[in-house]
Phi, psi and omega in degrees: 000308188282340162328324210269319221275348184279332198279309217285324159334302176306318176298299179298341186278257219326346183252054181229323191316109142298114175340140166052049164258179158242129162227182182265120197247141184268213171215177186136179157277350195284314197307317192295325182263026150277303169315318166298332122342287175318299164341313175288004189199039213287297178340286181357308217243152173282336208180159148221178155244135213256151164284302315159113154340307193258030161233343168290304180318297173336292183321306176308323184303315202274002210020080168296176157284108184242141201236141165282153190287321188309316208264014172220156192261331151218184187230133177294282189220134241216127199246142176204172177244180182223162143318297166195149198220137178298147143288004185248341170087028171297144180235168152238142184187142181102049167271350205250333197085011200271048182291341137330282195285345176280347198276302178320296185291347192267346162303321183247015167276179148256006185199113182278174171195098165294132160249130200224177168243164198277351159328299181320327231250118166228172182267328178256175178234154195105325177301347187241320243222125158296190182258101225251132174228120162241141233249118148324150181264016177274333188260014163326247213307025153290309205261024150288303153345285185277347173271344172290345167280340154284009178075016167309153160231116181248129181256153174279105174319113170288138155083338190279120169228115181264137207344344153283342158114336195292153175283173163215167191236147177236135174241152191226143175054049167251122193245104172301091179251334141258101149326317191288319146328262144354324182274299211268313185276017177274304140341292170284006186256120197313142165088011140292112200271318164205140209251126146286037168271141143237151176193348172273331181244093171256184194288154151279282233227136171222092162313127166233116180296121171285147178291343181262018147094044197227160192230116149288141173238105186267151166231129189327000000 
């Protein structure tokens, strides 16, 4: 079922697409029936840019246009799922890990577009998904350490090394209650390279595949 309810979410993101534009695509499974989607209109768009191995593979397969980021001046508009979403379009995010490059890149878009099935959509954030942060792997036990004074619990994700050389931490019993607060003192703890909150950078827009199989559209 939310399979169903992510593709028809997808279908709607895609008729947002500026004609010739570039855009940034995120990871995940919804992103994954977004791609495919896309595939279909390929023509449209010069290109994109991807956060994620494996949406870059994705990409390849259909021979999309890929673009580095370094090497363009902007992104129209940057399509991504969430973990959990807000009523503030606040997010968790980096369940997939790529969350460093979704953070960039949805930074250096002009127009985010969240995509979600309605699972996604909560009122407190924390409540379903831990809170994914990544970290050098030298500053581990510090910043294990310093999330216990907010009464965090942080595991270390086994087996992960991300694309960036970097480790990722899953935080447990955390209770988001200012999300924005949370981001910035998360921020500050040396050897964090990115807190999967957003919240300085939140959706423009946020598509929802709905349980009666209906797509809501939020707007900033």
């Amino acid at each position: 079922m939310l399979n169903k309810l992510k593709n028809i979410a997808a279908k709607t993101a895609v008729t947002f697409i500026k004609n010739n534009s570039i855009i940034g695509i995120g990871s995940g499974t919804t992103i994954s029936y977004f791609i495919d989607i896309l595939s279909t209109v390929k023509k449209n768009i010069k290109g994109v840019v991807s956060a994620s191995k494996s949406s870059t593979e994705k990409l390849k397969k259909y021979n999309f246009n890929i673009y580095e980021i370094n090497k363009i001046d902007k992104i129209e508009t940057y399509f991504d799922g969430a973990d959990e979403i807000n009523n503030k379009m606040q997010m968790i995010k980096g369940g997939g890990g790529a969350l460093t490059n979704e953070k960039i890149i949805s930074g250096f878009s002009d127009l985010f577009i969240c995509i979600i099935d309605q699972s996604k959509y909560v009122k407190n954030l924390g409540k379903l998904h831990p809170l994914p942060i990544e970290i050098i792997p030298s500053a581990k036990n510090f910043i294990i350490k310093k999330l216990l004074y907010i009464g965090a619990i942080a595991k270390l994700r086994t087996n992960v090394i991300t694309e960036h050389g970097n480790l990722i931490l899953d935080i447990y019993k955390l209770n988001i209650y200012d999300a924005v607060k949370t981001e910035k003192y998360i921020n500050n703890i040396p050897g964090i390279v990115t807190v999967g909150l957003f919240t300085q950078r939140c959706a423009d827009i946020v598509i929802i595949g709905n349980y009666n199989y209906k797509v809501s559209i939020y707007y900033k």
